[in-house]
C-alpha positions as CSV (number, residue, x, y, z in Angstrom):
1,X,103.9,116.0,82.9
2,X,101.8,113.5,84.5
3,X,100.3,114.9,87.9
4,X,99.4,111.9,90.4
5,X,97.1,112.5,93.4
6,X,98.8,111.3,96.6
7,X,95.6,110.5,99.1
8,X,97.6,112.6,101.5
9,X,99.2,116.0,99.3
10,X,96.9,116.0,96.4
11,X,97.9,116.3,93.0
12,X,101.8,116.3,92.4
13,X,104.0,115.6,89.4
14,X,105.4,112.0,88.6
15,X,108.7,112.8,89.5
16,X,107.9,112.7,93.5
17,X,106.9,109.2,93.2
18,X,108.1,105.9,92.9
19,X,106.6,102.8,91.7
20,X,106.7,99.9,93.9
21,X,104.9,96.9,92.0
22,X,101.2,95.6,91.6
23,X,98.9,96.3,94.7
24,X,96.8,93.8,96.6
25,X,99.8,91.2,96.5
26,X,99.3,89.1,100.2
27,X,102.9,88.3,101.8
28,X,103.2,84.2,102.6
29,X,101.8,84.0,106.6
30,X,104.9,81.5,106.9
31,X,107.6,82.1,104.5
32,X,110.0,80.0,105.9
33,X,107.5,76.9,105.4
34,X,106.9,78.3,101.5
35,X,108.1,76.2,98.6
36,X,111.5,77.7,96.4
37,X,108.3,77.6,93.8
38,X,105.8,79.3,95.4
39,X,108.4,81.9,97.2
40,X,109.7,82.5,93.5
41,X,106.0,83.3,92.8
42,X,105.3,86.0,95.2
43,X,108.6,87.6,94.7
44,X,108.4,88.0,90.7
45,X,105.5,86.7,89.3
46,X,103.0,89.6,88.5
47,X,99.9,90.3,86.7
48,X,100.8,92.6,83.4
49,X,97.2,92.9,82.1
50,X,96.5,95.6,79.4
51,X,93.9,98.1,80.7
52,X,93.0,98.9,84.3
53,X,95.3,97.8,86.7
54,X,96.0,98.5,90.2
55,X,99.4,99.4,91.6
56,X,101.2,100.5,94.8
57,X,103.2,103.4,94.8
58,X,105.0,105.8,97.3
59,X,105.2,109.6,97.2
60,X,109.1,109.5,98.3
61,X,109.7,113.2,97.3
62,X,106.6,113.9,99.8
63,X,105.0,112.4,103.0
64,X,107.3,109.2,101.7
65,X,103.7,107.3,102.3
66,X,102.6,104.2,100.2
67,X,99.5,104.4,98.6
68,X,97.7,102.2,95.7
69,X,96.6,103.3,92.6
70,X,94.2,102.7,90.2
71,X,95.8,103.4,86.2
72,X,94.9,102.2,82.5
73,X,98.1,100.7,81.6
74,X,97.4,101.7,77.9
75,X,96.6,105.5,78.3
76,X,99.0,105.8,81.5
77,X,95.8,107.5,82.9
78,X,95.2,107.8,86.9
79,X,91.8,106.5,87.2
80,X,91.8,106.7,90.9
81,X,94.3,106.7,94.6
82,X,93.3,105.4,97.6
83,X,95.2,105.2,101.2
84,X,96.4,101.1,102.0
85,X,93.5,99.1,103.7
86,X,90.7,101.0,101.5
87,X,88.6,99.0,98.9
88,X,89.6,99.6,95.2
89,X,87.2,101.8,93.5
């Protein structure tokens, strides 16, 4: 089983989290003035990129905090967590 650190609990298995998308993703200041196009962007379009990518993800079967997280999409390995409003390692 895959542990994940949450930046609050520590290490804890995968099952006490849930992914919620590519991290780093900035919200439209002004959505009502966004574009159909544009809103359809934010809402769906994501980067899939083979290798390191970074995520957001929440430890709902814990502290039910968000956190991001650093993982190799091609080894599933957790290079690295870090609380919201940190830099990416």
């Amino acid at each position: 089983m895959l542990l994940i650190p949450c930046p609050w609990c520590g290490p804890r298995p995968e099952l006490e989290f849930r992914h919620a998308g590519q991290a780093h993703i900035a919200r439209p200041a002004d959505p009502s003035a966004t574009s159909d196009a544009e809103w359809t962007e934010f809402l769906f379009l994501r980067s899939n990129p083979k290798g390191r990518h970074a995520e957001r993800w929440r430890h709902a079967s814990g502290c039910n905090r968000f956190f991001n997280c650093v993982r190799d999409t091609v080894s599933d390995t957790i290079l690295a967590t870090y609380k919201p409003g940190e830099a990416a390692p």
